[in-house]
C-alpha positions as CSV (number, residue, x, y, z in Angstrom):
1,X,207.4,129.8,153.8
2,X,209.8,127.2,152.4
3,X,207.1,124.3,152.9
4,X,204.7,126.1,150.8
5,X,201.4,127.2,152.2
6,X,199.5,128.2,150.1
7,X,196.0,129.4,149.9
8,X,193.9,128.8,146.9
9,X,191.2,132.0,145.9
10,X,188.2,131.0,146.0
11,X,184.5,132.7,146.1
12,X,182.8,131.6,149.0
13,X,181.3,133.4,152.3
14,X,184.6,135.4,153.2
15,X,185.9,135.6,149.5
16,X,188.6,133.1,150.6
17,X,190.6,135.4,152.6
18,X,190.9,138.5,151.0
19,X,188.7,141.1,152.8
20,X,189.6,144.7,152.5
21,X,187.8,145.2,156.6
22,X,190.7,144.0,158.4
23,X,194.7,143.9,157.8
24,X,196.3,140.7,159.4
25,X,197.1,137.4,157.5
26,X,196.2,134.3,159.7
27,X,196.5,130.5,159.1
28,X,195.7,127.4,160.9
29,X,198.9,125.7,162.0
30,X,199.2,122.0,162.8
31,X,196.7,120.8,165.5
32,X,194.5,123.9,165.2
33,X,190.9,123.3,167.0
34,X,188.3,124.2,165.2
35,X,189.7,123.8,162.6
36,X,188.1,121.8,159.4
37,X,187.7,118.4,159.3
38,X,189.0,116.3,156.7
39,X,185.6,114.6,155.3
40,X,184.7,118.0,154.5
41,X,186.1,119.4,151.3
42,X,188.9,117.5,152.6
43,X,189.9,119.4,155.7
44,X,192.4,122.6,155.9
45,X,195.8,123.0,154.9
46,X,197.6,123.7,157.9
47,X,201.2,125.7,158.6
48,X,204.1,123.4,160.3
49,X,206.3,126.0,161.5
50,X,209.0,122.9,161.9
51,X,208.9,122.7,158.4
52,X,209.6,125.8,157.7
53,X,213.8,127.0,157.0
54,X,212.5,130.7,156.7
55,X,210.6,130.2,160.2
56,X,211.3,133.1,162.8
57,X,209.4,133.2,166.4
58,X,207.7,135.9,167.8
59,X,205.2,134.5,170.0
60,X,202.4,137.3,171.2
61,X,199.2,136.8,171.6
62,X,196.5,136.6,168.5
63,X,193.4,137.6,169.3
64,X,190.9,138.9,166.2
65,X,186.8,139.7,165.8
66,X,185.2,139.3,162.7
67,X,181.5,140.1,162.2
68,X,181.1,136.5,162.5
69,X,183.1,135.3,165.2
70,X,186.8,135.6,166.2
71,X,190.1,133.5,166.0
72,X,192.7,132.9,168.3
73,X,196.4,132.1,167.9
74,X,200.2,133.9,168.7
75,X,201.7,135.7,165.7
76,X,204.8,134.0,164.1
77,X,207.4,135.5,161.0
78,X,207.9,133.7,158.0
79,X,207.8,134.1,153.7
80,X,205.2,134.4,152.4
81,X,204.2,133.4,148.1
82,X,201.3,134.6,146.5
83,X,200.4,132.6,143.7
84,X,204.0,131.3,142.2
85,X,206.0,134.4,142.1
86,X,205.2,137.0,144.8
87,X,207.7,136.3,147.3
88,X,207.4,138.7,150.7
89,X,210.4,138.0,153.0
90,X,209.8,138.4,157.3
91,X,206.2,139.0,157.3
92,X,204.2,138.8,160.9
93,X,201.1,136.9,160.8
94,X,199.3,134.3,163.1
95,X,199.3,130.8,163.6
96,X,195.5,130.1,164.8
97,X,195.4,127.9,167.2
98,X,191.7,127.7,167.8
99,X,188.7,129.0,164.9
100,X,185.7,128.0,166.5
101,X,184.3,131.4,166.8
102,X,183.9,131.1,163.3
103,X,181.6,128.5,163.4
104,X,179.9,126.3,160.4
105,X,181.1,128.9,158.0
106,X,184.6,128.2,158.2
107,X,184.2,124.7,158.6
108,X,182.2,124.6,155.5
109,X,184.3,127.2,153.3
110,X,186.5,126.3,151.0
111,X,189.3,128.5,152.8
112,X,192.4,128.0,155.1
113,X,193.1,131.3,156.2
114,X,192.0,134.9,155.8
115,X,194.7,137.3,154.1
116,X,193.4,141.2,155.2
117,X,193.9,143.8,152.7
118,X,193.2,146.8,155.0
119,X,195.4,150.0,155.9
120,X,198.5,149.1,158.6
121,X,195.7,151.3,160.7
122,X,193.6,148.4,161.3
123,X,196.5,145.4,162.0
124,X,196.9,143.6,165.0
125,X,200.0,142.9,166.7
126,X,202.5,145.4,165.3
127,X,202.3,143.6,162.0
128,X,202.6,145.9,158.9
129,X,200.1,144.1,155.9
130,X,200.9,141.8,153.5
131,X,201.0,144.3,150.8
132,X,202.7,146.8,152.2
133,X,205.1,145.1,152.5
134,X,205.0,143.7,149.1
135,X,205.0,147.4,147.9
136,X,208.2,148.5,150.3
137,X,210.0,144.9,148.9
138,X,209.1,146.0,145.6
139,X,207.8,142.8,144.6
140,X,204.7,144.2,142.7
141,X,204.7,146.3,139.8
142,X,202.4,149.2,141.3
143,X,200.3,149.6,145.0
144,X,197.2,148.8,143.2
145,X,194.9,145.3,143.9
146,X,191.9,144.6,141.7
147,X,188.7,142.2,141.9
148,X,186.5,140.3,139.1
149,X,184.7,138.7,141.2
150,X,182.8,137.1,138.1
151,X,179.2,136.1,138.0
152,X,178.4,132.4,137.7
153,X,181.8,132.2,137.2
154,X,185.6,131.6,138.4
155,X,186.5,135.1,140.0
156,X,190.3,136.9,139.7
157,X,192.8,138.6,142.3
158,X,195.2,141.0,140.5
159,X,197.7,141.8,142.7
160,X,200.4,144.7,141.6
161,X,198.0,146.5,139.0
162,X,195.2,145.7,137.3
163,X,193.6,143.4,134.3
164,X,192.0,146.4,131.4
165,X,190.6,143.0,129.8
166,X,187.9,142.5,132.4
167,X,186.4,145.7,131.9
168,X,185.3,148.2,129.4
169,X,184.8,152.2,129.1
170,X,186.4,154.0,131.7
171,X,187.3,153.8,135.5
172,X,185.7,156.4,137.9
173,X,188.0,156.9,140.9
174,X,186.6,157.8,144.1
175,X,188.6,159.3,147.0
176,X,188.6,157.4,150.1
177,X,187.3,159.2,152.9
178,X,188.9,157.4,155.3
179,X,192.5,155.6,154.3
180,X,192.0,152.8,157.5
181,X,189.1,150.7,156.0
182,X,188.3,151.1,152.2
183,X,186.4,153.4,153.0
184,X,184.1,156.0,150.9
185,X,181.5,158.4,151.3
186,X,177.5,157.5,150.1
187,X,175.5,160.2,149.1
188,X,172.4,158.2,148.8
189,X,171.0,154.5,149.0
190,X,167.5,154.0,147.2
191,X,165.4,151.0,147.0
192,X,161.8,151.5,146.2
193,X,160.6,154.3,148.0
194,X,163.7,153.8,151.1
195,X,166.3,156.4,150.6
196,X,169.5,156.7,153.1
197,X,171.0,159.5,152.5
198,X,174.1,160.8,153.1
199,X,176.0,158.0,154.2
200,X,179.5,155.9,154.3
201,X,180.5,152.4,153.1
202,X,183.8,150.3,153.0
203,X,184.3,148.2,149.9
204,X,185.1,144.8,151.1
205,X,185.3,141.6,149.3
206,X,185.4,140.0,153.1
207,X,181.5,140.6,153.3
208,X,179.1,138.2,151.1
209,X,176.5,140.8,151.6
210,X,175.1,144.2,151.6
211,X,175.5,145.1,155.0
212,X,173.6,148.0,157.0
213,X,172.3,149.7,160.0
214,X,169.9,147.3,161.5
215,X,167.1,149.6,161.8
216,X,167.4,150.5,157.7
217,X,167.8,147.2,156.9
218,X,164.6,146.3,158.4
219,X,162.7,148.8,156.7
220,X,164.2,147.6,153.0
221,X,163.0,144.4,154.0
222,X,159.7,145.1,154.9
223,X,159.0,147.2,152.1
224,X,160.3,144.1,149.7
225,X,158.2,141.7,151.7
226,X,161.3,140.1,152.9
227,X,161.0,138.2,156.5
228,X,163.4,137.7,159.1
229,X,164.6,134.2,160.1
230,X,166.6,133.3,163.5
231,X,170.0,133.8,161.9
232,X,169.1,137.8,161.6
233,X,169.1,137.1,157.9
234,X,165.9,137.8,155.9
235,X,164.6,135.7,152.8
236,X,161.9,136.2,150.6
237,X,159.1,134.6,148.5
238,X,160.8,133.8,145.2
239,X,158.2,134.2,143.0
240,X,158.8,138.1,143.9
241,X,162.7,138.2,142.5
242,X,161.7,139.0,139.1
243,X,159.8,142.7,140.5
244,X,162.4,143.2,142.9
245,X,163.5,147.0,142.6
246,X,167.0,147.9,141.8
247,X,169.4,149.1,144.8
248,X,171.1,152.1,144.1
249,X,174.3,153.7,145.2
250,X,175.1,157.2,144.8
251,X,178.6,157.5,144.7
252,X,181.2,160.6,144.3
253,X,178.2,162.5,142.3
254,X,177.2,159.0,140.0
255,X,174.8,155.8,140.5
256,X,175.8,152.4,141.0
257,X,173.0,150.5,140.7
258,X,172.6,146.3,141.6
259,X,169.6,145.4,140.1
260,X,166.8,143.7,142.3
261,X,167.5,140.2,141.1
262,X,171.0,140.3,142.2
263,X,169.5,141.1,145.9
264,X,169.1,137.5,146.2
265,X,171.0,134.4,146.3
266,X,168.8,131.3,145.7
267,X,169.9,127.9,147.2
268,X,167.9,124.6,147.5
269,X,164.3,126.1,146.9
270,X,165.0,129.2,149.4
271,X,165.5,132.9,148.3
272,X,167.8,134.5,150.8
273,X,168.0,138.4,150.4
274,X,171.0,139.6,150.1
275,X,171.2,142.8,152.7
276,X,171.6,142.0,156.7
277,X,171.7,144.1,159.2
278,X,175.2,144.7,160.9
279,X,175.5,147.8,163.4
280,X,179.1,148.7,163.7
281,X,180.2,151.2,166.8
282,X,182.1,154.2,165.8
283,X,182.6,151.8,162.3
284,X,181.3,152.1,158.7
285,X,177.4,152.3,158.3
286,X,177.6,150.3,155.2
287,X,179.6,147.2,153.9
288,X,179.3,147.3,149.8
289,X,180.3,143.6,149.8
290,X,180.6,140.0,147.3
291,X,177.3,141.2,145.9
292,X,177.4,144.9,144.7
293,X,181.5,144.1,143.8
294,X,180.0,141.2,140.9
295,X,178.2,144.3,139.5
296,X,181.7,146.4,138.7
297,X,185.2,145.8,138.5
298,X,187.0,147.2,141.5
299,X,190.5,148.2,141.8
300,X,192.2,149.4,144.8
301,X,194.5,152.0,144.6
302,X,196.9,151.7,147.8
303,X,199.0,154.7,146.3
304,X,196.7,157.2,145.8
305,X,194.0,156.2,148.3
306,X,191.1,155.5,146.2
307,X,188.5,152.9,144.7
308,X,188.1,152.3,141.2
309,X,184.7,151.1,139.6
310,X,184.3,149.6,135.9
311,X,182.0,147.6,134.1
312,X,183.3,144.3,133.5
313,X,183.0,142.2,130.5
């Protein structure tokens, strides 16, 4: 897009619009309702089409669900940069025209737009992805995307590869079971005396949370001595973090573990646990979200449909 839209990474809620759950870039354009105001983190950046040399119509309908609401828009061809130098020519994405579905969390995120890194299974519209059609434009080096998504600290996209100083020993690859979603086979989830077992889980950095069939959800959290609040979300005492029991993933044979204090995420005096309860028809049983991808580095392989996990430094 010759007037430069851009959208600036950054962790919060729906890990500023990079989620691996859905395949469809989306952007508010100029009077968007819905969406942001600008005495809060001073509004959105919003796409003028009439600014725009490289602009091409299209015009259908835009219409996606998220888990926590939908958008609505028509879909619209442009370029597209990512950061300074990854330049994708005639990609099909939506103007949003309304983002109310979204609710408080987009108003208060510090996002514009949500850029899905899912199959071309999973996109709306007839639109191939955004990096796809980096990969057939050859404009990145291999068909591989990577995550730090830090702790306490500024997190990292690699886009066309991936960054061996943000991680140490080796990677452990793991087939996807299903090349749509980032999706992988579980053989077991254990907390405390709950085990899952054999199971599925997409690794999405779209998702805050650990996400999970309502009914096994529940039972983590009773056995935690977490409680349920309006918003289907569960916190917990926070004088019990520090005996929290770890959560752990068995994965392709190996555990992942994310230790019990990481469950939770403490704001303003209140301990919210970290795992909600999201039932997903004929979906995944288990989003691996924000918080179990801080505990390893995690590279996607487009190419060879798999997920890579490392320890980061």
């Amino acid at each position: 897009m010759k007037n430069q839209y851009i959208m600036f990474a950054h962790v919060i809620l729906l890990f500023n619009s990079f989620p691996q759950g859905s395949s469809n870039l989306w952007v508010p354009k100029i009077n968007c309702k819905n969406c942001g105001y600008w005495f809060v983190h001073g509004g959105k950046s919003k796409y003028n089409q009439a600014k725009s040399s490289t602009f091409k119509k299209d015009g259908s309908d835009f219409h996606i669900q998220y888990g926590s609401g939908d958008v609505k828009g028509y879909m619209s061809i442009d370029q597209v940069t990512l950061a300074d130098d990854i330049v994708i020519k005639d990609q099909k994405f939506a103007e949003v025209q309304n983002a109310g579905g979204l609710g408080v969390g987009y108003v208060m995120g510090k996002f514009d737009g949500i850029l899905g890194l899912g199959f071309e299974g999973l996109a709306l519209g007839g639109a191939s992805t955004v990096f796809k059609n980096a990969i057939d434009q050859k404009v990145v080096a291999q068909p591989v995307f990577a995550f730090d998504l830090g702790d306490n600290k500024d997190g990292e996209l690699t886009m066309g590869g991936y960054d061996d100083s943000k991680f140490k020993g080796e990677i452990e690859w793991v087939p996807l079971a299903e090349p749509k979603y980032w999706l992988i086979d579980i053989g077991d989830i254990k907390v405390g005396s709950f085990s899952s077992g054999t199971t599925n889980g997409i690794v999405d950095s779209g998702t805050s949370l650990i996400t999970g069939p309502s009914v096994e959800i529940r039972k983590i959290a009773q056995s935690v001595g977490a409680s349920a609040n309006m918003m289907g979300q569960y916190t917990i005492d926070c004088a019990k973090v520090p005996t929290l029991p770890d959560m752990e993933f068995t994965i392709n044979g190996k555990p992942y573990a994310v230790p019990g204090k990481e469950l939770v995420i403490q704001a303003s005096g209140t301990c919210l646990f970290a795992l909600m309860g999201m039932d997903i028809p004929s979906g995944p049983k288990w989003i691996l979200g924000d918080v179990f991808m801080r505990q390893y580095y995690t590279i996607f392989d487009y190419g060879k449909k798999q997920v890579g996990f490392a320890t980061p430094i």
